[in-house]
N, C-alpha and C positions, 0 to 999 in steps of 0.2 A: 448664264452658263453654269453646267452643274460642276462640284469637285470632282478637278479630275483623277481623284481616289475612287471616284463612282463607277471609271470604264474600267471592261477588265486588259489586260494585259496582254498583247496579239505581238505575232511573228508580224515583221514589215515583209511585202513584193513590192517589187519596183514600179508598179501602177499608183501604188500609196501612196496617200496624201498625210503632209501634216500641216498644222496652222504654224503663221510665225509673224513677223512683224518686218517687211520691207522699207529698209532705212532710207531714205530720200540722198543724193547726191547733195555733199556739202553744198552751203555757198546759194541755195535753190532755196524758194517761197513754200516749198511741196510738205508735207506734213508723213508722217509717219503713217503706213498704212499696213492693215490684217491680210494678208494673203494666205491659201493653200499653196503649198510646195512640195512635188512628186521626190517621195523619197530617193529615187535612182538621182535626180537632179541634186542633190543635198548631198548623196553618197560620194558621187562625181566631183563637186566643189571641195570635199574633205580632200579625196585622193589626187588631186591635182598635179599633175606632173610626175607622181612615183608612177613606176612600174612594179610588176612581183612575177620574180620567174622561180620555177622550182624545176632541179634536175637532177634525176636520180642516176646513180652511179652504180655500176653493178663491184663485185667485190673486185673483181681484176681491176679496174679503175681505180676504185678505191685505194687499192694498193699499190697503184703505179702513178698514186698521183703526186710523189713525192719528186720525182723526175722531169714533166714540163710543168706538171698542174692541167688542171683538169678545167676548160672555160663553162663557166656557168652562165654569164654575162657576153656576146662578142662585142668588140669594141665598134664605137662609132667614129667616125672621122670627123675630127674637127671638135670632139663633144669630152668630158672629163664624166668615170662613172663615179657617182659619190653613192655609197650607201649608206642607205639607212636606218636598217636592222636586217639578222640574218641569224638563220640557227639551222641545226643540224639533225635529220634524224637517222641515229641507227636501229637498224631492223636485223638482229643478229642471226646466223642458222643455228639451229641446236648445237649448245654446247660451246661453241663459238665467242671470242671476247676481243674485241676494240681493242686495240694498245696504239698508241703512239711515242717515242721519245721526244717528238718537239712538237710547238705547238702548231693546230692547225689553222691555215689565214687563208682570208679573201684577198687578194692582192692584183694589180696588173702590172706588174714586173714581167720582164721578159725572161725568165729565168726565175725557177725555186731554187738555184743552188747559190743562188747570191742576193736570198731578200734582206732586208734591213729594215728596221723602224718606221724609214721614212717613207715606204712604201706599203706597209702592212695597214688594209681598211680592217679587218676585223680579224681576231680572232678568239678560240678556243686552245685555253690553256694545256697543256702537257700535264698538268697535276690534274685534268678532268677525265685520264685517261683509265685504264682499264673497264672498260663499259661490258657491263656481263650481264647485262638485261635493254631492251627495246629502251631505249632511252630518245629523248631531245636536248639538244647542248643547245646552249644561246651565245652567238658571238659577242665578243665586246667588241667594241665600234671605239678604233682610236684615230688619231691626227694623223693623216699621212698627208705626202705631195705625190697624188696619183699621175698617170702618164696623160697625155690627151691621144685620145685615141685607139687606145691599147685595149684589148677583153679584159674583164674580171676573171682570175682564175682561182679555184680550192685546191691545194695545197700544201706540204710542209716544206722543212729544207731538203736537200737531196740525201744530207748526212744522216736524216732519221732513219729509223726503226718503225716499219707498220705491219701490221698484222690486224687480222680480223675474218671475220666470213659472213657475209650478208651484203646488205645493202646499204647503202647511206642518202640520205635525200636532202639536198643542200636546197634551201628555200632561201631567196636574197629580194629585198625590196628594196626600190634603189630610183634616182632619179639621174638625169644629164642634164648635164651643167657648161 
């Protein structure tokens, strides 16, 4: 087999093959074997059980999402949403700047005017605010006791201050639990 320093360095498609080593089920006579493995089938096994949804807000949303919140996620019955990372993009109009006074969360509370900690999955801080250029914000991912059941909604409290003019595109990946 040559170094594989010697291949050059290629984009995967999902037809792709790579080589790897299929581990035998403990406890079995079976020995360790060299197989081919379709990249789409490797991609799949990584992503297993997340989802990733992305839902763009137009500015009227954006700023009325202070009020119910805005669902990114609908809720499943029976099922808790956890996530697992999440970020924000603003796409401002000319001229135009992001402000918020409180921070903004991923939450499934039934109600932005009465979230708390223990409900809050992510968010983006109030000191990350005045956004006066195309930016991405990355939520931080804290401990909550989410609802069973309930949508993931974007968000502040109802007592902020929003402002802004453009767009914002809330990207959540996330599995049920």
């Amino acid at each position: 087999m040559a170094n594989l320093t010697a291949y050059p360095i290629g984009t995967p498609k999902s037809g792709d093959l790579i080589i790897g080593t299929s581990v035998p089920v403990p406890g079995t006579n079976q020995k360790p074997t060299t197989k081919n493995f379709e990249i789409e089938s490797v991609a799949s096994l990584i992503s297993r059980g997340f989802v990733e949804v992305t839902k763009t807000l137009t500015n009227a949303e954006y700023l009325s999402s202070k009020t119910a919140g805005i669902i990114i996620v609908p809720g499943v019955t029976g099922r808790y949403i956890q996530v697992v990372s999440a970020y924000a993009n603003f796409v401002r109009t000319s001229g135009a700047v992001f402000m918020f006074s409180q921070d903004l969360v991923l939450s499934n509370n039934t109600s932005m005017g009465n979230l708390n900690s223990n409900n809050i999955q992510a968010r983006i801080p109030q000191d990350l605010e005045d956004i006066d250029a195309d930016e991405i914000a990355i939520f931080g991912l804290e401990a909550a006791k989410p609802t069973k059941g309930l949508p993931l909604r974007f968000g502040t409290s109802s007592t902020a201050t929003i402002t802004g003019g453009g767009t914002v595109t809330i990207t959540v990946r996330y599995q049920l639990i």
